[in-house]
N, C-alpha and C positions, 0 to 999 in steps of 0.2 A: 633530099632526105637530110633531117636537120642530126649534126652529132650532140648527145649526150655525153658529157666528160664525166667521170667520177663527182667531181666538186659540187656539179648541176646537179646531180643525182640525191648527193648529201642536203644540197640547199631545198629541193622540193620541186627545182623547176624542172621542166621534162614530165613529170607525172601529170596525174590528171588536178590537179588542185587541190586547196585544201576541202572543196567537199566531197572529196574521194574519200577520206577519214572519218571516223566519227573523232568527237572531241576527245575523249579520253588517252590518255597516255597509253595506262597499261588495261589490254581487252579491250583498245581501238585495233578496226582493221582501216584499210587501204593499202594504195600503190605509190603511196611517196614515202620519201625519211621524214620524219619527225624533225624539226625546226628548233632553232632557240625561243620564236614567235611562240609556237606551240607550248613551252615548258614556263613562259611567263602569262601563260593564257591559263594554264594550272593553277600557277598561283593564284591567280584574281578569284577562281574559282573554288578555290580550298580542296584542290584534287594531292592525295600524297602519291609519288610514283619511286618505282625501285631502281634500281641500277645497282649492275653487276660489271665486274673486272672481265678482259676477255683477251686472249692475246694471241690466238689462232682461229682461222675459220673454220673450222667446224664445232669448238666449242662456241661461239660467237654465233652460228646457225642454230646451234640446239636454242641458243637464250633469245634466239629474233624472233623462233616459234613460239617458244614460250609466252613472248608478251612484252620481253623488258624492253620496254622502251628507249632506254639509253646505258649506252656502255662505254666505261674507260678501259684504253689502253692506256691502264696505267703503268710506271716506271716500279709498282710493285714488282711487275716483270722479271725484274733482278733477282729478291729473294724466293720467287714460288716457280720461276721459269726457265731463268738462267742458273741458278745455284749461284750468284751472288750473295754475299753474305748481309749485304744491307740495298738500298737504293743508286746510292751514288753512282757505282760503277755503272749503269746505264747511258750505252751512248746515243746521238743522234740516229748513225746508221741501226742499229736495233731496233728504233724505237721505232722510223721508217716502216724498217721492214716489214713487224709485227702489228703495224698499223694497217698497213696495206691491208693482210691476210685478212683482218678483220671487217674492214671493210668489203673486200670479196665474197665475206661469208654471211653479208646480211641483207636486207633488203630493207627495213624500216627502221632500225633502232636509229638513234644520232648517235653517232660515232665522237666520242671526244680522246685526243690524241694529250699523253701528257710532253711537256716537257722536262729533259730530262736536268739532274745538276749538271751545272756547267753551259746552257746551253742559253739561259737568258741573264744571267747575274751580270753580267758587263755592265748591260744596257740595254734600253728599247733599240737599238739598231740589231744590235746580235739577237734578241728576242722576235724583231718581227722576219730576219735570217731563218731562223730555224721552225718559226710558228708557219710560214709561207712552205718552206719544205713540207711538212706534214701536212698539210691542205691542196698545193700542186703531187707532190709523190706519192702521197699515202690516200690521199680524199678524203683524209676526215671533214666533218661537217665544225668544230671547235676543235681549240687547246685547253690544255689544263696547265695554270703553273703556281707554285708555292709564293707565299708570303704577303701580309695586308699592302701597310704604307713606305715599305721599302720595293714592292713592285707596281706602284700606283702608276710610276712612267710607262712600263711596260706595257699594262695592263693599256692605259692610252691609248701609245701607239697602234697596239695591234687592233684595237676596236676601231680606230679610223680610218687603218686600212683595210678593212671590212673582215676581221678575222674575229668569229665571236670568242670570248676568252671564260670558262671558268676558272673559276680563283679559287683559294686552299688556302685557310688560316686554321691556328689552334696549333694542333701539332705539326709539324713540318717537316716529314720524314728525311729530307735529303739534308737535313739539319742537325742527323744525328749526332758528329759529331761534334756541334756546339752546347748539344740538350745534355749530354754524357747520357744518352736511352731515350724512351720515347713515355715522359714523365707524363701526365695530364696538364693541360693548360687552362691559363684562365682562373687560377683559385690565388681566391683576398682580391680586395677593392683595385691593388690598383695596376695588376694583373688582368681582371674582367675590363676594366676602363681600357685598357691598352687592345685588348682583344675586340671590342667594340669598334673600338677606332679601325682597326685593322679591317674586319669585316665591310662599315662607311666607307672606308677609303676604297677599298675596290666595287662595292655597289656604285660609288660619284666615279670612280676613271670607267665604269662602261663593261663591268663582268657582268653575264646573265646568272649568274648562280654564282653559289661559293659552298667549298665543302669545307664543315667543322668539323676539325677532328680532334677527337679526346678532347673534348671541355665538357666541364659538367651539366649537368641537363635543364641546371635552372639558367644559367645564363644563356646555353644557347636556344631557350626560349626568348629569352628576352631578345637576341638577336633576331631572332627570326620574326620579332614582330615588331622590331625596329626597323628592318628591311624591305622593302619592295621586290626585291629579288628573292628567288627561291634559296632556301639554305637544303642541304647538304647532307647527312649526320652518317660519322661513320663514332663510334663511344660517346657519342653527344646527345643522349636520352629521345625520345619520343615525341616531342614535338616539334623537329624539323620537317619540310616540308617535302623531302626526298630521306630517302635512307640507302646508303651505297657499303658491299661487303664486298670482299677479295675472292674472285670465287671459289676457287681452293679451301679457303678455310669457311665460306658455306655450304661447301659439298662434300668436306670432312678429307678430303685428298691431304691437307697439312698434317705432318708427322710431329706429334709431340704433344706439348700444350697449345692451345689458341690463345688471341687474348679475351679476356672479361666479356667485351661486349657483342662475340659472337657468337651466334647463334648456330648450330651445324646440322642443314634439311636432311643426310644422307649421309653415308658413309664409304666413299667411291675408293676410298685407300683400301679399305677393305675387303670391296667387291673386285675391283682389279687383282690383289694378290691372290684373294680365291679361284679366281680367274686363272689366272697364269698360272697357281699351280696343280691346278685340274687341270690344263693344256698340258704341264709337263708332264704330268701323270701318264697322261694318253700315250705320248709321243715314247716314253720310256718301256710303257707296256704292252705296247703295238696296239693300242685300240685308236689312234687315229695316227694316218686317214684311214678309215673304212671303207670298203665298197663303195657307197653311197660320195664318197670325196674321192674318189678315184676314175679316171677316164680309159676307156677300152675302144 
């Protein structure tokens, strides 16, 4: 009996092949994960597909049913999961963790793991350290790490040690405190030239995708049709080739303001308190448990 590991699982092999799937990302079925192959075979084809944030298995099962074809755990994690006040403080062991669950709770999506700050900035050696952790401990099928042409090493190494990498230019949340907030990127000439660059340099070191974030909509068109990789778009207008939201704040769970460029399907902060406080109701007025929740 041949074993299947997590990682085999993530990669495709063990399943029945790729004609077990039909082509499409999202409203494809099959019995394998979904590939980086797969997501550059989108592109060639002009297929746009979604991805959602996921950070426990059974949110991460609702969204496998669903369709979405690929999810990050990402180090948003902090502010929507840990009560983090920003990104930074995400460590390797969380991220671990929360990778894992995620992976437990799906069947088809690709799993991309991020890394967290602190975890690849050194160097490619510390970067393929912690990118190998999440692919042997966790099983994701990629990693996810910030910045163009200052992780172009990184981004290398890990591709040639067979670990697929998406990449993260434009805004760079664990950047906050160089950015003083999370300003838009990319505006005036030589801001967009820079952000260009950024994008080419991790398409030439070997990332299958790259996520734009907050750049405005005309440039990161013109990236996405400078590129052969698929782009990304989380504030970066309509013609990327993917669009990825937090899911919290597209399921309306975020308390407060959102920002600009989200969109909210649902309102689950709302149905949860209503929730809970119809449950106290009961439990205060003897109307549950009932009969019918009671055992004799």
């Amino acid at each position: 009996m041949t074993h299947v590991s997590p990682a085999q699982k993530q990669s495709g092999s063990g399943g029945n092949g790729p004609a077990a799937a039909s082509k499409a990302l999202y409203g494809g079925t099959g019995s394998r994960r979904i590939t980086v192959r797969d997501i550059s075979a989108a592109k060639e084809r002009g297929e746009k597909w979604p991805m959602l944030t996921a950070y426990d298995a059974m949110t991460a099962s609702v969204f496998d049913q669903a369709g979405i074809p690929v999810m990050l755990v990402g180090d948003s994690m902090g502010n929507c999961h840990l009560g983090y006040e920003s990104t930074v403080p995400v460590t390797m062991d969380e991220m671990t963790l929360l990778s894992a669950a995620v992976v437990r709770g799906t069947r088809r999506a690709l799993i991309v793991g991020d890394l967290p700050f602190g975890s690849y900035q050194e160097g490619p050696v510390q970067a393929l350290r912690n990118a190998t952790r999440l692919i042997k401990d966790a099983g994701v099928g990629a990693v996810k790490l910030e910045g163009g042409e200052r992780s172009a090493h990184q981004i290398e190494l890990l591709v040639q040690a067979g670990i697929p990498v998406m990449a993260h230019v434009g805004l760079t949340p664990q950047s906050v405190n160089a950015f003083g907030g999370y300003p838009v990127q990319g505006r005036g000439e030589e801001a967009a030239q820079q952000l260009l660059r950024d994008a080419k340099a991790v398409q030439d070191a070997g990332a299958f995708a790259v996520v734009l974030e907050l750049v405005p909509a005309e440039l990161a068109a013109e990236v996405t049709r400078s590129l052969h990789i698929p782009t990304v778009g989380i504030g970066a207008g309509p013609d990327c080739d993917a669009q990825v939201l937090v899911w919290t704040d597209m399921a309306g769970m975020t308390e407060g303001r959102v920002p600009r460029f989200v969109k909210q399907y649902a309102q689950l902060r709302q149905s949860l308190g209503d929730a809970a406080r119809a449950f106290a109701e009961d439990v205060v007025g003897g109307a549950y448990p009932a009969a019918e929740h009671s055992f004799r």
